[in-house]
C-alpha positions as CSV (number, residue, x, y, z in Angstrom):
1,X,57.0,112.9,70.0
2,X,53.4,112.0,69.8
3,X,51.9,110.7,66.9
4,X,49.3,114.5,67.5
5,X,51.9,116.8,68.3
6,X,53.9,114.9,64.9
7,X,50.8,115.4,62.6
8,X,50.4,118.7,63.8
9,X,53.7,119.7,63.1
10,X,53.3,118.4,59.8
11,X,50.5,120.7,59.1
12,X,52.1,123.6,60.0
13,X,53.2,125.8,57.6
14,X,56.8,126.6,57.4
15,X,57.4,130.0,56.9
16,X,61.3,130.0,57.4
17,X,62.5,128.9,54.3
18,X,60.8,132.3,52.4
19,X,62.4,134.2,55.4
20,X,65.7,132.5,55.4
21,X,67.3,135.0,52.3
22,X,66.6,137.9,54.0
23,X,67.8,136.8,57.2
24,X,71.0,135.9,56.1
25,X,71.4,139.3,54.3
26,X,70.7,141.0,57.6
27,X,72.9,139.0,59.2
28,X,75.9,139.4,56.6
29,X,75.3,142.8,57.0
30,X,75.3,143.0,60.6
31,X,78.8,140.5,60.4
32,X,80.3,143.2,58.0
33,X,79.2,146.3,59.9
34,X,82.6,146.4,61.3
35,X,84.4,146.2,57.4
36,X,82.0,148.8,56.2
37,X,83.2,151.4,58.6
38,X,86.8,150.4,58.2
39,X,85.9,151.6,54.7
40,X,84.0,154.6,55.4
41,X,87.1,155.5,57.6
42,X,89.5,154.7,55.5
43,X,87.3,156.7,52.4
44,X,87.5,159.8,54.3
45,X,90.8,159.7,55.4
46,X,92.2,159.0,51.8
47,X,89.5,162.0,50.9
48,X,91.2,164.4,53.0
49,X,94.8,163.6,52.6
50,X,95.4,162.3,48.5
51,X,94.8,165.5,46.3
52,X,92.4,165.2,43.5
53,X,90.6,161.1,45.4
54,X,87.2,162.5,45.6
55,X,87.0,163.8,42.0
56,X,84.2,162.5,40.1
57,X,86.6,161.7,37.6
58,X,88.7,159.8,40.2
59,X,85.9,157.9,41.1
60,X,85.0,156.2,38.1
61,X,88.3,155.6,37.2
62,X,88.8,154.0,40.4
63,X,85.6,152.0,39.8
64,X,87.0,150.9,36.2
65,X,89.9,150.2,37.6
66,X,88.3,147.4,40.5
67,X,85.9,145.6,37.9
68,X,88.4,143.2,36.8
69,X,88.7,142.3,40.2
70,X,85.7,142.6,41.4
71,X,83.5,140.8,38.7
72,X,85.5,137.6,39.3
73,X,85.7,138.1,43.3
74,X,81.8,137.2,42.6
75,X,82.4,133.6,41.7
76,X,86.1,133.0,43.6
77,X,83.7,133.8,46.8
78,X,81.7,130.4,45.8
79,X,84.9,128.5,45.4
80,X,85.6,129.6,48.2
81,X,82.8,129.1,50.0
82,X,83.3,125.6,48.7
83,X,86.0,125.3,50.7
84,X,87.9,125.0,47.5
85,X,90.3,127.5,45.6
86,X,91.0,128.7,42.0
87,X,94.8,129.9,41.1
88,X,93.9,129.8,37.2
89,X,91.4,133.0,37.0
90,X,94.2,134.9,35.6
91,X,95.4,132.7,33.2
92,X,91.8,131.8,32.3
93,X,91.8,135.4,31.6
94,X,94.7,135.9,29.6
95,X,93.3,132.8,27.4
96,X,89.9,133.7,26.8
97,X,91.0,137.0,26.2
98,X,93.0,135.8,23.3
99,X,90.3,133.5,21.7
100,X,88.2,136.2,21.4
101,X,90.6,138.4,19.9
102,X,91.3,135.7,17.4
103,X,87.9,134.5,16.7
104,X,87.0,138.5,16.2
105,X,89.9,139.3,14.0
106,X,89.1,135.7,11.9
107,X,85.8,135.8,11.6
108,X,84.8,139.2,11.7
109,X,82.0,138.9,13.9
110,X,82.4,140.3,17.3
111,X,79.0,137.8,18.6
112,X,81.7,134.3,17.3
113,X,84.5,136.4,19.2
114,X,82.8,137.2,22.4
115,X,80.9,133.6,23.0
116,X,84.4,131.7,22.2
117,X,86.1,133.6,24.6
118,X,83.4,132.7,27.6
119,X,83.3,129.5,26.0
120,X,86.7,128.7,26.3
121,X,86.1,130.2,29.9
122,X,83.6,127.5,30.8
123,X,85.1,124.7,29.6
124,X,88.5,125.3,31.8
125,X,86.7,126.1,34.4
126,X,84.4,122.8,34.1
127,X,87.3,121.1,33.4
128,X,88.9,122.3,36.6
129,X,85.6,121.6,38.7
130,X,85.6,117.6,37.4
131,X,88.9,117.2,38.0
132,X,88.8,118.0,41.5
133,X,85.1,116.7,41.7
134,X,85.7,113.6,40.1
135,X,89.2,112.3,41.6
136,X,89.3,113.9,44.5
137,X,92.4,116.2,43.7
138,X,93.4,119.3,46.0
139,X,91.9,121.9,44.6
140,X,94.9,124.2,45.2
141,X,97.3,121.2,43.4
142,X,94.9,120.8,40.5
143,X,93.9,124.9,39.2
144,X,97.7,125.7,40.1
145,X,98.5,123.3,37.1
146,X,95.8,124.6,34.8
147,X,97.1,127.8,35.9
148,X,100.4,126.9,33.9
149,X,99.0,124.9,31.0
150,X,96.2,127.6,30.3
151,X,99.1,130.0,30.1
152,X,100.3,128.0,27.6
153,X,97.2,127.5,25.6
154,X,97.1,131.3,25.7
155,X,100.8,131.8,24.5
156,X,100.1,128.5,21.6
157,X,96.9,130.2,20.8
158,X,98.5,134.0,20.0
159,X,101.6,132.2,18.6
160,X,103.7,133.8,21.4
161,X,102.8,137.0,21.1
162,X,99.9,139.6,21.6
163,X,96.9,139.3,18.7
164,X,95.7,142.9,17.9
165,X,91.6,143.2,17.1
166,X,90.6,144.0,13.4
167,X,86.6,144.7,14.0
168,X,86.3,147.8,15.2
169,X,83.2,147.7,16.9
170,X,84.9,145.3,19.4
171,X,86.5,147.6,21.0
172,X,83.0,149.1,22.4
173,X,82.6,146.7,24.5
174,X,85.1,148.2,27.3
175,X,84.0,151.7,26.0
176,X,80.9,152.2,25.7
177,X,79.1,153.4,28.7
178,X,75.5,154.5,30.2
179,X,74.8,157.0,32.9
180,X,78.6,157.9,32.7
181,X,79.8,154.0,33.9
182,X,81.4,152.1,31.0
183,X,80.2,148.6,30.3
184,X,82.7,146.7,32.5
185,X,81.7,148.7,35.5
186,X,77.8,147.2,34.3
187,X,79.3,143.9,34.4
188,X,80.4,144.0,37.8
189,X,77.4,145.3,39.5
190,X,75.1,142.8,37.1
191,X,77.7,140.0,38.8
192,X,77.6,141.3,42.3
193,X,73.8,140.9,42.2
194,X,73.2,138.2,40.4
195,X,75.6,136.3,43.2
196,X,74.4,137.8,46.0
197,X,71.0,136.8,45.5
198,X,72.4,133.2,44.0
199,X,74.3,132.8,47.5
200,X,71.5,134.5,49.6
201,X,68.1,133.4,48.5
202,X,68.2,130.1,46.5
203,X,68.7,126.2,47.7
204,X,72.0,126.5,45.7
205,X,73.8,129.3,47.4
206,X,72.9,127.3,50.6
207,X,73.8,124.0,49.3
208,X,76.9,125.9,48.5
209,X,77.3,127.3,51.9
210,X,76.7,124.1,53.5
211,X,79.1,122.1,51.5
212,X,81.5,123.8,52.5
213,X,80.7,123.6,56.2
214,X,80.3,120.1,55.9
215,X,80.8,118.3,52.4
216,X,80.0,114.9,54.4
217,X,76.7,115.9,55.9
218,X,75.8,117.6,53.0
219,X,76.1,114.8,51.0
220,X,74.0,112.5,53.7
221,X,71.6,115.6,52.9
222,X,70.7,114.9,49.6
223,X,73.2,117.5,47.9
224,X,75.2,116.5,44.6
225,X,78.6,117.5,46.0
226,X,80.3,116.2,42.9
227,X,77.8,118.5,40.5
228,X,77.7,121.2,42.9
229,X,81.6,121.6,42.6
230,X,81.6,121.3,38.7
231,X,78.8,123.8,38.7
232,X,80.7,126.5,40.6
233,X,83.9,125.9,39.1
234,X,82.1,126.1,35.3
235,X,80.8,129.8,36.5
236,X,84.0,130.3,37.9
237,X,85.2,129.7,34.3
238,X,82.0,132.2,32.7
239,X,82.8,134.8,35.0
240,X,86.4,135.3,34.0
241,X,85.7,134.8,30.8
242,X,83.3,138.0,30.3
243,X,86.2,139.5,32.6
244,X,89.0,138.7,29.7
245,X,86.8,139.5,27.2
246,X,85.8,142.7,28.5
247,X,89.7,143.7,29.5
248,X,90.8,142.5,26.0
249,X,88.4,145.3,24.4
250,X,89.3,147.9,27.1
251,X,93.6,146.8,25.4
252,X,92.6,146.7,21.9
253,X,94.5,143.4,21.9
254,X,94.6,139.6,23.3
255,X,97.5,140.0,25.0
256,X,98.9,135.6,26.9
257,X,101.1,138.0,29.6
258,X,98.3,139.8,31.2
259,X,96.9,139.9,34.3
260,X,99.7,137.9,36.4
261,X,99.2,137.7,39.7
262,X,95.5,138.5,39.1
263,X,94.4,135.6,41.3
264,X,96.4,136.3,44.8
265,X,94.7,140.0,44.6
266,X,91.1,138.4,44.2
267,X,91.3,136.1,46.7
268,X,92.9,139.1,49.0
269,X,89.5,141.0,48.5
270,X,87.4,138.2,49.3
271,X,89.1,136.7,52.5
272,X,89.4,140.5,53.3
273,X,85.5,140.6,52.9
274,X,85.1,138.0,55.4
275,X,85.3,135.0,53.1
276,X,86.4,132.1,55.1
277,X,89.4,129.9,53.5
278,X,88.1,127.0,55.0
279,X,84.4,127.5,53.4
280,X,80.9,127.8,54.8
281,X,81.1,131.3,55.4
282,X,80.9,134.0,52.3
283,X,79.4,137.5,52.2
284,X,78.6,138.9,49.1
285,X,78.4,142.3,50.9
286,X,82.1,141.8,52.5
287,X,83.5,140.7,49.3
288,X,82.0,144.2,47.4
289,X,83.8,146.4,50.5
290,X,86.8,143.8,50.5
291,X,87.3,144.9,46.8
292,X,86.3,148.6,47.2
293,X,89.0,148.9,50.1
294,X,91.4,147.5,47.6
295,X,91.1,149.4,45.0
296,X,90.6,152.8,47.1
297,X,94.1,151.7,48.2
298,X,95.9,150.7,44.7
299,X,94.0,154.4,43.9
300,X,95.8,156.4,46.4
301,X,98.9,155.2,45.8
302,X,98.5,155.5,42.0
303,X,97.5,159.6,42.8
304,X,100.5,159.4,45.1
305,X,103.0,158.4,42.9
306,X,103.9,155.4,45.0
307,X,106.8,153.7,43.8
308,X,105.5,149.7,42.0
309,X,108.0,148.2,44.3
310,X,106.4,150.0,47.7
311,X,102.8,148.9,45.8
312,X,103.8,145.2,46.3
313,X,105.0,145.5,49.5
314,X,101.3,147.2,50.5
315,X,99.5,144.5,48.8
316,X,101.5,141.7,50.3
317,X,100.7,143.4,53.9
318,X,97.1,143.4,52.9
319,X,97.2,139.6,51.8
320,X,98.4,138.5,55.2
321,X,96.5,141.0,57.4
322,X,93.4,139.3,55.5
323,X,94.6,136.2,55.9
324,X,95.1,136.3,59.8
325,X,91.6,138.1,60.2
326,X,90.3,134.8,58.7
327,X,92.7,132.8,61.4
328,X,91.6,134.9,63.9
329,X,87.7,134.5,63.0
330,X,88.0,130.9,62.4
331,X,89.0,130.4,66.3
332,X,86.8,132.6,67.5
333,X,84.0,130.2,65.9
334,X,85.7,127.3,67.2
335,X,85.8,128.5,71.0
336,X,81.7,129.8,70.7
């Protein structure tokens, strides 16, 4: 290039940074066009055949009923984005959980309870993001042993058995509610936002997005891999933290045995969304129908009367149909 087409170049402004944001939204939205009318289909069908799904009431139950889910689907769609993955969510859960419900009942003060529980959050989930930042572990090796030993903090922590809440006014956190959605369902519409524009329309989400295309050439970029992973994994931690702090109120106790098997149903709902396993490709939009289909399903078969065992069997089916939709995808992009 000439040294005047090279200066000119330089003086010319560069409008697609400020456009970039809203071109990837158009552009997730046009990718998940297909998702959103599997939903709208699958809405009306389950409309017109389960007695009593379109309800009002039905409705914001099954909206209660997806925001465990779907609050940490926000942040597991980072991870993995990342190209990483994070089996301790629901163990992260069941520990925070039970901090706060000790740190209520012992201090009294629902403010010490609530910011030890996402605390306690954070720090596993930093914890999770150095260990696999700074020495290079598998990701799927290293949160599958905090998985177990955050268990166990949760079971050391409650002496082994569930803590019950003594503070009464804890207990409106999963209750109380404004234009007739309950605080929980707040949270996950807050989280859905706040990461969609995090992943769409700042240098992080793209940073994100990129690492996990490339972590090599991101690196040669100018991006802080190592950071960048501790960073997600520490919101990781945050996010499921509110989320067991929020569940414990909606209990009335800190209970170390819930939510097993929390984490295979949140990554379901974000591969499902179009969330590639293999990273550098994440939808915000996706993951939010990913999790409504989900829970629309788990709905119907609750109004049904659907045997547990049958449940299983559904959600399993839904785990590997989302899983080979992310096979297939991945060799379609590999053949264009």
């Amino acid at each position: 290039m000439s040294t005047e087409k090279l200066a000119q170049a330089q003086s010319t402004p560069d409008f697609s940074a400020s456009r970039s944001g809203l071109t990837r939204i158009v552009r997730n939205l046009l990718d998940t066009s297909g998702l959103i009318a599997v939903f709208i289909l699958l809405f009306i069908g389950l409309s017109v055949m389960v007695p009593d799904f379109l309800t009002g009431r039905n409705i914001v139950g099954l909206l209660l009923s997806v925001t465990l889910i779907g609050t940490i689907a926000t942040t597991m769609m980072m991870v993995l984005a990342l190209g990483e993955v994070d089996l301790s969510v629901a163990s992260i859960v069941a520990f925070t959980g039970v901090v706060a419900a000790v740190m209520t009942s012992t201090s009294g003060s629902v403010f010490i309870g609530v910011m030890s529980g996402v605390a306690a959050g954070a720090a596993v989930g930093a914890f999770n993001g150095f260990v696999v930042a700074q020495f290079g572990v598998n990701s799927l090796i290293a949160t599958l042993a905090a998985m177990e030993f955050v268990r166990g903090l949760a079971y050391i922590t409650s002496g082994g058995d569930a803590v019950m809440i003594t503070v009464p006014s804890f207990f409106d956190l999963g209750s109380a509610s404004f234009l007739g959605l309950t605080v929980p369902v707040w949270t996950m519409i807050v989280c859905f936002l706040i990461f969609g524009v995090l992943l769409n329309m700042t240098a992080f989400g793209r940073n994100v997005l990129a690492t996990g295309g490339n972590a090599e050439a991101a690196n040669l970029a100018g991006v802080n891999v190592r950071r960048l992973k501790i960073t997600v994994f520490a919101l990781q931690g945050v996010v499921a933290g509110v989320a067991g702090v929020l569940l414990t109120s909606r209990m009335g106790l800190g209970d170390p045995n819930t939510s097993l098997g929390l984490e295979l149903a949140v990554i379901s709902a974000c591969v499902l969304g179009g969330v590639s396993l293999s990273g550098g490709v994440a939808s915000i939009t996706g993951v939010l129908v990913g999790v409504l289909i989900m829970g629309s399903v788990q709905n119907a078969m609750g109004l049904l009367n659907v045997p547990t065992f049958y449940q299983y069997l559904v959600r399993g089916a839904i785990l590997l149909l989302a899983v080979l939709f992310d096979r297939w995808k991945q060799t379609r992009r590999s053949r264009a």
